[in-house]
C-alpha positions as CSV (number, residue, x, y, z in Angstrom):
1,X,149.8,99.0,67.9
2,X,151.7,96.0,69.9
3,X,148.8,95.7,72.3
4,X,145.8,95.9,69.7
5,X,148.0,92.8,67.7
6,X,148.5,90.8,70.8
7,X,144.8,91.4,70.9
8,X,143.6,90.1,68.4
9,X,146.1,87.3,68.2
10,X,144.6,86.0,71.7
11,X,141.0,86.5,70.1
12,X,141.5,84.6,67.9
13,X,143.4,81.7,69.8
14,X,140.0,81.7,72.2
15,X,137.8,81.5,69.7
16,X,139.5,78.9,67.6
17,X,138.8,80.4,64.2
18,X,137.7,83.5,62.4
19,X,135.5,84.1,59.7
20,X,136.7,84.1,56.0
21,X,136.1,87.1,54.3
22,X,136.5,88.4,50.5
23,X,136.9,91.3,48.8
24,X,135.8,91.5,45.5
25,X,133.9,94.1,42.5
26,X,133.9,95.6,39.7
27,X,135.3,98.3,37.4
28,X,133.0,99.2,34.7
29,X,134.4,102.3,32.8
30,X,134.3,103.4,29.3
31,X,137.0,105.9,26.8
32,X,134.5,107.6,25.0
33,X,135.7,109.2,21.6
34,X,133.3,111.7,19.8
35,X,134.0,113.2,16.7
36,X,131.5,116.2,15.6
37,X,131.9,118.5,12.1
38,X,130.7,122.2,12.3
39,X,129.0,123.5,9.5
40,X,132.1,125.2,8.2
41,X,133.7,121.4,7.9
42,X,136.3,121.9,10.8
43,X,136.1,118.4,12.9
44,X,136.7,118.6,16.6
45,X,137.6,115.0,18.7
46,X,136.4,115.0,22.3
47,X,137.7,112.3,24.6
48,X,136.3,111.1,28.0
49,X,136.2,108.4,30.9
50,X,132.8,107.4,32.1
51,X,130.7,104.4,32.9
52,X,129.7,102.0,30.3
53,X,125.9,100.8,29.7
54,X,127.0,97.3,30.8
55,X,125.9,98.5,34.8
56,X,128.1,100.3,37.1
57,X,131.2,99.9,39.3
58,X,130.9,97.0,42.5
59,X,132.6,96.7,45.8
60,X,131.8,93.6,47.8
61,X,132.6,92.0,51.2
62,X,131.3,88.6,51.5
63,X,132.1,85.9,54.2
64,X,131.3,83.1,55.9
65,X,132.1,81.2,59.3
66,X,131.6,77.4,60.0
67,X,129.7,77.4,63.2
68,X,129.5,73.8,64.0
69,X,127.0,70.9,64.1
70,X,125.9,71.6,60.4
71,X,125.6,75.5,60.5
72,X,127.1,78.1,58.3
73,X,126.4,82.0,58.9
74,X,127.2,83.7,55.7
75,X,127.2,87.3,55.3
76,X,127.6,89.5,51.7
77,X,127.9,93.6,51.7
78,X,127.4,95.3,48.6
79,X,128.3,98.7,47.2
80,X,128.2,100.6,44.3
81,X,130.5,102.4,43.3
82,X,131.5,106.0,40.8
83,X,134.6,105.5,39.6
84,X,135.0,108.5,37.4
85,X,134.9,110.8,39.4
86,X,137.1,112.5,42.7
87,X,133.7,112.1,44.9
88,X,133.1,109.0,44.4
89,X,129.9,107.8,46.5
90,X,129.0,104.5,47.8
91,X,126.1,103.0,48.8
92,X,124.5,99.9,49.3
93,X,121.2,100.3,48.3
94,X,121.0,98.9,44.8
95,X,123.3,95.6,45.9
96,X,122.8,92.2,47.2
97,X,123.3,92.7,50.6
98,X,122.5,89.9,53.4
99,X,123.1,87.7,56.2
100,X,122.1,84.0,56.2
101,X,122.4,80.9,57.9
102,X,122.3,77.2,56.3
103,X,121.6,73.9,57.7
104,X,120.0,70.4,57.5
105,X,117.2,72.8,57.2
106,X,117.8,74.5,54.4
107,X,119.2,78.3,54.3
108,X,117.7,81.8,54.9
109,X,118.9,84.8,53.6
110,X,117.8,88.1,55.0
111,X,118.6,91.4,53.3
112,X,118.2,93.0,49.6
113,X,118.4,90.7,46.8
114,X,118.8,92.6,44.2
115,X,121.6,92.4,42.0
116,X,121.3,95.7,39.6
């Protein structure tokens, strides 16, 4: 453990900086209450978690590192996410997910755009 720290601490004292990163998302989940009535008139009440019609549960990693003399290289990972259930899967298919660079030139992302 003491040797991966002094590691990275001299890493990043070569280098000079590191990259700022973020972790971010989303939680979309729903209580759901049904109510039904048999034909005999007894009323049963069902409750449940699940996602909501709004879109589903996010988990990003975004960042971006100065690189001098104008240029940016910006990087953004996204994942979705099931949060209602004990296997929850992720993948990144359906998320913005890129790397770019920016410039006097302008900016290029390269990736999936999507956002839903």
């Amino acid at each position: 453990m003491k040797k991966t720290l002094v590691a990275v601490a001299a890493m990043a004292a070569v280098t000079g900086a590191m990259a700022n990163v973020t972790i971010g998302g989303l939680v979309d989940q729903a209580l759901d209450t049904t109510k039904t009535t048999n034909a005999s008139g007894v009323t049963s009440t069902t409750k449940s978690i699940g996602p909501t019609s709004n879109g589903a549960s996010e988990l990003h990693f975004s960042g971006s590192e100065d690189l001098g003399s104008g240029m940016k290289a910006s990087f953004r990972i996204g994942l979705n996410m099931t949060a209602d259930s004990a296997s929850s899967t992720a993948n990144a298919s359906n998320r913005i997910s890129y790397v770019g660079l920016e410039g006097g030139f302008g900016g290029i992302q390269i990736g999936q755009q999507k956002k839903r």
